[in-house]
C-alpha positions in Angstrom: 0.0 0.0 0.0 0.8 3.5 -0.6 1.7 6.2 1.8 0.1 9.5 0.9 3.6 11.7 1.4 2.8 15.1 -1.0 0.2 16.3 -2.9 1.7 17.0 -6.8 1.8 20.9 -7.4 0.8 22.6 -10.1 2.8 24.5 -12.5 2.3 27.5 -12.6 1.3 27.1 -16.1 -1.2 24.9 -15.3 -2.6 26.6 -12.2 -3.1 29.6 -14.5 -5.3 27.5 -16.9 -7.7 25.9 -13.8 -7.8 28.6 -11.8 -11.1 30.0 -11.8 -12.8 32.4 -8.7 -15.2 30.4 -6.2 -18.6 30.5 -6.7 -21.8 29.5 -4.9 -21.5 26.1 -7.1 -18.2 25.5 -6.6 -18.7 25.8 -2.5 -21.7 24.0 -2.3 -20.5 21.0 -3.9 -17.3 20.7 -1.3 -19.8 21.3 1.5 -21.4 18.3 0.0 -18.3 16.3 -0.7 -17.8 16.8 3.1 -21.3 15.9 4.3 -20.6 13.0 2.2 -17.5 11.5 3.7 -18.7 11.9 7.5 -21.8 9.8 6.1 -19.9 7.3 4.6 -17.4 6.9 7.7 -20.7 6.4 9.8 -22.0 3.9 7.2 -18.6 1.7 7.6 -18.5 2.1 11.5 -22.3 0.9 11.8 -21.5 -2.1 9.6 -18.6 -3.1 11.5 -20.5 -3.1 14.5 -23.8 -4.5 13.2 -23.0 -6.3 9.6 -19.7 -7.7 9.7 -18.6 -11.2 12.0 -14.9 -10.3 13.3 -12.9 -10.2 16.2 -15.0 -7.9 18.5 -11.5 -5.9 19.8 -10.2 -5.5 16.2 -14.0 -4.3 15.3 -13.7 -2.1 18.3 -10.4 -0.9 17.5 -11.5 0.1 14.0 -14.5 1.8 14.8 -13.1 4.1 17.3 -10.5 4.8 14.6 -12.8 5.6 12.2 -15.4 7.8 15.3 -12.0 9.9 15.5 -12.1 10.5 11.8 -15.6 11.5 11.9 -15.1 14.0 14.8 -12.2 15.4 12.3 -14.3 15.4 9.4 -16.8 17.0 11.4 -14.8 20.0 12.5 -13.9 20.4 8.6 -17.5 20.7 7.9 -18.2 23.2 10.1 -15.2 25.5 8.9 -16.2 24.9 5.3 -19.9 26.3 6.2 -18.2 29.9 8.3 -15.7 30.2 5.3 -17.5 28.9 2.3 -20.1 31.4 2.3 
C-alpha cells in the first residue's frame, strides 16, 4: 500500500489555466463532498458493529478509529460552512 507523502503541485502554467474564482456552485458541492464523507465513515462504523462477524476488539479498534475521523471530518464541515459562504 501506498503512503500519501505530498500532494503534486501545479505548474504555474497549469494553475493559471484551472484557476477560476469560487462560486456558490463550486462551494456548495465541497460542502457536499464533506457531508458526504462523514456519512460514509458512519456507514462503515455501523456495519462493523452490526454487519460484519470479526474479532469484537479488532472491530472495536476500527471503529473508534474511524469515530475519530468523523469528529475530524466534522470539524472540517463546520469551517467549510463559516468560510464557504
Amino acid at each position: 500500500m501506498k503512503t500519501f507523502l505530498e500532494r503534486t503541485k501545479a505548474s504555474p502554467e497549469t494553475r493559471a489555466k484551472l484557476a477560476k474564482p469560487l462560486d456558490r456552485r463550486t462551494a456548495a458541492a465541497m460542502k457536499v463532498k464533506v457531508k458526504n464523507m462523514v456519512s460514509d465513515l458512519d456507514g462503515m462504523a455501523w456495519s462493523l458493529e452490526n454487519q460484519i462477524d470479526m474479532d469484537p476488539i479488532k472491530s472495536k479498534w476500527i471503529v473508534q478509529e474511524i469515530d475519530k475521523l468523523i469528529k475530524d471530518t466534522k470539524q472540517l464541515e463546520r469551517t467549510f460552512n463559516k468560510v464557504l459562504k
